[in-house]
N, C-alpha and C positions, 0 to 999 in steps of 0.2 A: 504494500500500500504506500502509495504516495505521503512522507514528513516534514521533507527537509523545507519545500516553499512554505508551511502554513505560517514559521515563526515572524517571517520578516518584510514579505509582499504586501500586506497591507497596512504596516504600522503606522507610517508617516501619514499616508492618509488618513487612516481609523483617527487617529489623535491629533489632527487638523479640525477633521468636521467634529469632532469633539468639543475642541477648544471655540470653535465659532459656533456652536447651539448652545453654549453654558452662558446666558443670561443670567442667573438665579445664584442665589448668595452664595458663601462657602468662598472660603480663602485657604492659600498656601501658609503654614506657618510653616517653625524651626523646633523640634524638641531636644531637649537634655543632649544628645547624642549626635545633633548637628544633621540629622537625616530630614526629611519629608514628613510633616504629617498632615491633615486634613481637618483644618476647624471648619465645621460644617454648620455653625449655629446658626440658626434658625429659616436654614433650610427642610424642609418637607418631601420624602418620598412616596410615591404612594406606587406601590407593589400587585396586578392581579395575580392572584393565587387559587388553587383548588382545594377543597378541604383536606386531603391528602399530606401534600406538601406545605401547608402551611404552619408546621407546629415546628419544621426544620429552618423554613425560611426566617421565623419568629427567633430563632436561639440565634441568629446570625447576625438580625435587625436588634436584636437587643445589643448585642456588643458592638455593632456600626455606630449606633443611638450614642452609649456610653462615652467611645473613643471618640470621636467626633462631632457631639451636639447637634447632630441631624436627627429629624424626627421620622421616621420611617411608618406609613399607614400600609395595612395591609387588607385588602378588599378578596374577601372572600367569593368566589363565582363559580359557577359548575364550569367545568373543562369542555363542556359540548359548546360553551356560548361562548368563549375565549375569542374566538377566530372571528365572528363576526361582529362582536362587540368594538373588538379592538378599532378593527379597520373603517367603523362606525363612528368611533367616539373620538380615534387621533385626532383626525382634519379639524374637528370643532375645537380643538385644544382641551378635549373634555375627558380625555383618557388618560392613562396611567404615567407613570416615567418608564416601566417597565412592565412584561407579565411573560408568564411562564407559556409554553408552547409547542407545538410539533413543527419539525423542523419544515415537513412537505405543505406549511402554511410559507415558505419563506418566498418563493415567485409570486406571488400573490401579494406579499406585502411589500416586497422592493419594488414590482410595478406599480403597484397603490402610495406608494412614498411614507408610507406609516413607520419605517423603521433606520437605524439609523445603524452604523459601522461599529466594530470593537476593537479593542486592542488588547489582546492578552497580553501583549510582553513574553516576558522569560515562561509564561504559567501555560502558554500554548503547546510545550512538550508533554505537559505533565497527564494530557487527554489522548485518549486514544484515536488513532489518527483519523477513522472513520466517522469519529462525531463531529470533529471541526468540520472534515470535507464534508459533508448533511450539511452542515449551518452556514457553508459559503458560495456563495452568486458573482459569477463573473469576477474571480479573483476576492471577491472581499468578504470577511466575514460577520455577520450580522449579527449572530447571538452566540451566548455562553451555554454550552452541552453542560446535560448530567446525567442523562442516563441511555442506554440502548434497549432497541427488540429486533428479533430475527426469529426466521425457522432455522429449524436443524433437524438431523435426520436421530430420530427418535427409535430405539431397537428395544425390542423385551427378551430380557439377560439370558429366562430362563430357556428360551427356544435358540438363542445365537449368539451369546456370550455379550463380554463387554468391546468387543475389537471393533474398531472404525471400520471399513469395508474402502478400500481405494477408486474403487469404481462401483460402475451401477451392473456389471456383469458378475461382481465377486457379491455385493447385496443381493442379487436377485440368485445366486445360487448357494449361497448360506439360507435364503427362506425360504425356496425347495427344500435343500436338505434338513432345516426343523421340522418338516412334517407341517407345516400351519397349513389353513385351507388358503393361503394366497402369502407367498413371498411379501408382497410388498402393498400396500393401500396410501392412495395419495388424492385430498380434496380436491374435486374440481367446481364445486359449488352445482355440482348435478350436470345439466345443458349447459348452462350458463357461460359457464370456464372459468378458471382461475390464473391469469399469470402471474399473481402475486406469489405465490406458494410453489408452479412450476419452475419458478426464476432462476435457481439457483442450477437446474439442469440447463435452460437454456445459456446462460453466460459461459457452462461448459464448452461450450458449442463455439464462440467468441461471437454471439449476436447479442449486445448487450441492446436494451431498449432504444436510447441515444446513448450520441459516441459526445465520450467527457473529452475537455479540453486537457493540456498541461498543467494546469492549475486545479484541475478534479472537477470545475463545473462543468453541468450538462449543457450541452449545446443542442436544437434542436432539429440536427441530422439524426437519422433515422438509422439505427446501427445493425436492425435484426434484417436487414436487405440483403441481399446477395447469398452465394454459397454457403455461408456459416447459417444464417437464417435456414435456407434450404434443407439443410442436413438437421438442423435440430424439428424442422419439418417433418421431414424423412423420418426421424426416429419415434415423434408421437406419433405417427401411423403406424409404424411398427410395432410397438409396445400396447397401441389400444385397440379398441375393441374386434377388430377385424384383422388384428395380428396377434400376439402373444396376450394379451389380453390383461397385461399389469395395469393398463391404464383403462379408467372407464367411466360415461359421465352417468351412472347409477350413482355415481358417489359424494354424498356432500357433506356438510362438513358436522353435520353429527353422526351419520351412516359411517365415515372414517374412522370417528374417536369408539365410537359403539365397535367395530371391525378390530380394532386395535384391542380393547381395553378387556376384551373376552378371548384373546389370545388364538383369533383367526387369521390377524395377518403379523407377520415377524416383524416389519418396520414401519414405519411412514416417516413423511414428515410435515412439522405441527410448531407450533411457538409457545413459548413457556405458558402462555395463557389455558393451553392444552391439557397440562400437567397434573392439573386437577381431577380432569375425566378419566385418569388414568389410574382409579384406586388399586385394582386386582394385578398391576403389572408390576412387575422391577424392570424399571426402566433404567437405559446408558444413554445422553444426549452427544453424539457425534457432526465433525460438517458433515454437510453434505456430500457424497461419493461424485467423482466426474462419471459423466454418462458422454462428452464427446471430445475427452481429453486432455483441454484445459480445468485450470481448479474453480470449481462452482463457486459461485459469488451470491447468493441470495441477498435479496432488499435488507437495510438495515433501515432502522426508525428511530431518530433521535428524538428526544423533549430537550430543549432548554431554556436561557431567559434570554427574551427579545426587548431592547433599547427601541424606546418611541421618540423618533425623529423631530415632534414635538416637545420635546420634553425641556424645560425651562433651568434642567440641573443637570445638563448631560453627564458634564464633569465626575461629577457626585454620584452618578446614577452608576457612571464607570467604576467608580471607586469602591463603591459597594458590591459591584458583583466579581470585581476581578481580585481584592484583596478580601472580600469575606464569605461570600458565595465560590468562588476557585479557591478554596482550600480542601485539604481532605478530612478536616474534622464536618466540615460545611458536606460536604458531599459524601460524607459516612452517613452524617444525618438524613441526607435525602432518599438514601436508600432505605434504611429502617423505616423510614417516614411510608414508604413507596418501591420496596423490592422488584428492582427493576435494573438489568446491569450497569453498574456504575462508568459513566462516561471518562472518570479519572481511573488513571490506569493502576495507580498502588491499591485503592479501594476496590476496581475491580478482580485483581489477583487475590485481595483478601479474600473477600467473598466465596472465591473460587475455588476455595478448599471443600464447597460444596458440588460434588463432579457434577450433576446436573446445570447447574449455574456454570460452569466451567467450561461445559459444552455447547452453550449457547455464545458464550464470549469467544471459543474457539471458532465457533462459526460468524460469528459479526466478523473478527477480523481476516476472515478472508471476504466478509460481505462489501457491498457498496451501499449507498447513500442511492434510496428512493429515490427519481427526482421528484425536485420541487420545480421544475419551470411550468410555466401556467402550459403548454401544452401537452404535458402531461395527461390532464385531463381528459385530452383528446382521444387517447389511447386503447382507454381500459375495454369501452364496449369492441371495437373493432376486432383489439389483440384479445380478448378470452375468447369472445365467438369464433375466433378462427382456430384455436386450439382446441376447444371442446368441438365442432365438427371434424375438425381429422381425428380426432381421438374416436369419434364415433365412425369413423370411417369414409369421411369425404380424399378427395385426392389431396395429399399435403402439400405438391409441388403449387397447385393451381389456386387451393385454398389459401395459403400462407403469403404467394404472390398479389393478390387479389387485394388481401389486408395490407400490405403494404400498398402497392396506387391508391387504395381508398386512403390510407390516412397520411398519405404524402400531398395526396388532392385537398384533404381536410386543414392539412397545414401548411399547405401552399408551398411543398418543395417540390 
């Protein structure tokens, strides 16, 4: 995964538009020690929050409060209204300084102008490198990570051990060989399709959705086009219903967890969210196996806190999230708060002495960052309908072609 650009490509910037939207009180002073500190009196933050997260962000706001004499308010809101709220209430100047978030809200708010640049500094090592690239747009990065989500390829111990499987040829015949009534079960949301959840097989393939620049943003060329598209084409025909038959749209995503959890199919793969439905198994969380070669890369889904471009204490707003929210006592909290893999990298090794958590974290980091560009959106119906047809057995060469003119038509490349 791409590191070395995240520390220093956009600092100068980040901490430009910084210093020109900090209207609002708070001064540089000197302490004891001849360093930097931040009197921040009788400047105001105000924070949205989910009920969740809000009891970690509260022990952080208190010692920002303390050290600094800023008053930090925290607004409590369901996480379903975040996104629409925000990009509602910035423009009037009636939204927050900051609010917590999914990172695949970030195209959407950078074209909307609701949000505004970061500068981690030196603290931009200490995340794993997949969270920052989730949180940056055309080179620049907008919010501070703290947690991750992904699939992984989920096996039950007692039919195929605890071993990763290298590919989807050595999976699929380890789950022959347990004797289950089906190798392997994988959601397709029934017809529907799923390419969220197939993902991690197609980037094996090298047809990523869109193709990322040098800088890790999505650009909006089309990348499952050509041969490598073709062949991971080729292969859902082959595997579904009118070939080997591993793949099928009978299956959705509680007929999956149900297949699984009564020890009819040896693997799938599922997101931690899964784990639950899975009382009767002893489950290993592994990545995902290549199925065309390259190493599978499944979606990664970051949350962190998004800087509102309105906000009349940039400065300050900075100051709080990169010195007291970027730490790892602050990000130990948010996990407890919200067990969810830690976006910092010591806290998530901690963690990860639980091997299930550990597997999930092994598979984000071979994952990518969702995209967030608003044409994203454009994708979802096109690309699953065209998977769950070849998988039911339409022609894959003509189906898979087909979906690409359509939504290169739709997005005008």
């Amino acid at each position: 995964m791409r590191k070395s650009w995240i520390t220093g490509a956009f600092a100068l910037t980040a901490t430009a538009a910084l210093l020109a939207g900090c209207s609002g009180g708070g001064d540089a002073t000197t302490d004891e020690d001849g360093g930097d500190a931040v009197d921040a009196s009788g400047v105001e933050l105000t924070v949205w929050v989910d009920e969740n997260r809000e009891p970690a962000v509260a022990a952080a706001a208190e010692q920002f409060e303390t050290d600094t004499g800023a008053t930090v308010t925290l607004v409590q809101k369901d996480f379903a209204d975040l996104r629409a709220d925000f990009l509602a209430q910035v423009p009037t100047g009636e939204g927050p300084d900051m609010t917590i978030g999914a990172h695949d809200w970030l195209g959407e708010f950078v074209a909307s102008g609701v949000v505004n640049t970061l500068d981690l500094g030196e603290k931009a090592s200490e995340f794993e490198p997949v969270a920052l690239e989730a949180m940056t747009y055309d080179g620049q990065l907008y919010a501070l990570p703290y947690s991750l989500e992904t699939v992984a390829l989920i096996q039950n111990t007692e039919l195929v051990g605890e071993e990763a499987p290298a590919t989807w040829e050595d999976m699929i015949a380890a789950g022959e060989e347990s004797g289950a009534e089906r190798p392997f079960v994988i959601n397709t949301e029934g017809q529907t399709g799923d390419g969220y959840t197939m993902y991690g097989f197609q980037t094996s393939f090298g047809a990523p959705v869109f193709v990322q620049d040098e800088s890790g943003s999505y650009t909006s060329e089309v990348g499952m086009a050509g041969p490598e598209g073709e062949a991971f084409a080729q292969w859902l025909g082959e595997n579904g219903e009118d070939g080997a038959g591993y793949l099928s749209t009978t299956i959705d995503y509680d007929i999956n967890n149900e297949l699984f959890n009564s020890g009819e199919a040896a693997y799938t793969v599922q997101g931690p969210w899964a784990i639950a439905s899975f009382p009767d198994v002893d489950v290993a969380v592994n990545p995902i196996p290549s199925a065309g070669g390259e190493p599978a890369a499944p979606f990664v889904g970051v949350q962190g806190f998004y800087l509102s471009s309105q906000s009349e204490n940039a400065l300050i707003a900075q100051e709080f999230l990169v010195n007291y929210i970027a730490t790892e006592e602050a990000q130990r909290a948010l996990y407890e708060a919200d067990p969810r893999i830690p976006a910092w990298s010591t806290v998530a090794e901690e963690v990860s002495s639980d091997p299930i958590i550990a597997g999930f974290l092994a598979s984000s980091q071979n994952g990518v960052p969702m995209p967030s560009i608003p044409e994203m959106g454009s994708v979802w119906e096109y690309w699953n309908a065209a998977e769950a047809q070849i998988i039911a057995g339409a022609d894959p060469l003509s189906t898979w072609n087909t979906m690409i003119e359509d939504l290169n038509a739709t997005l005008g490349g």
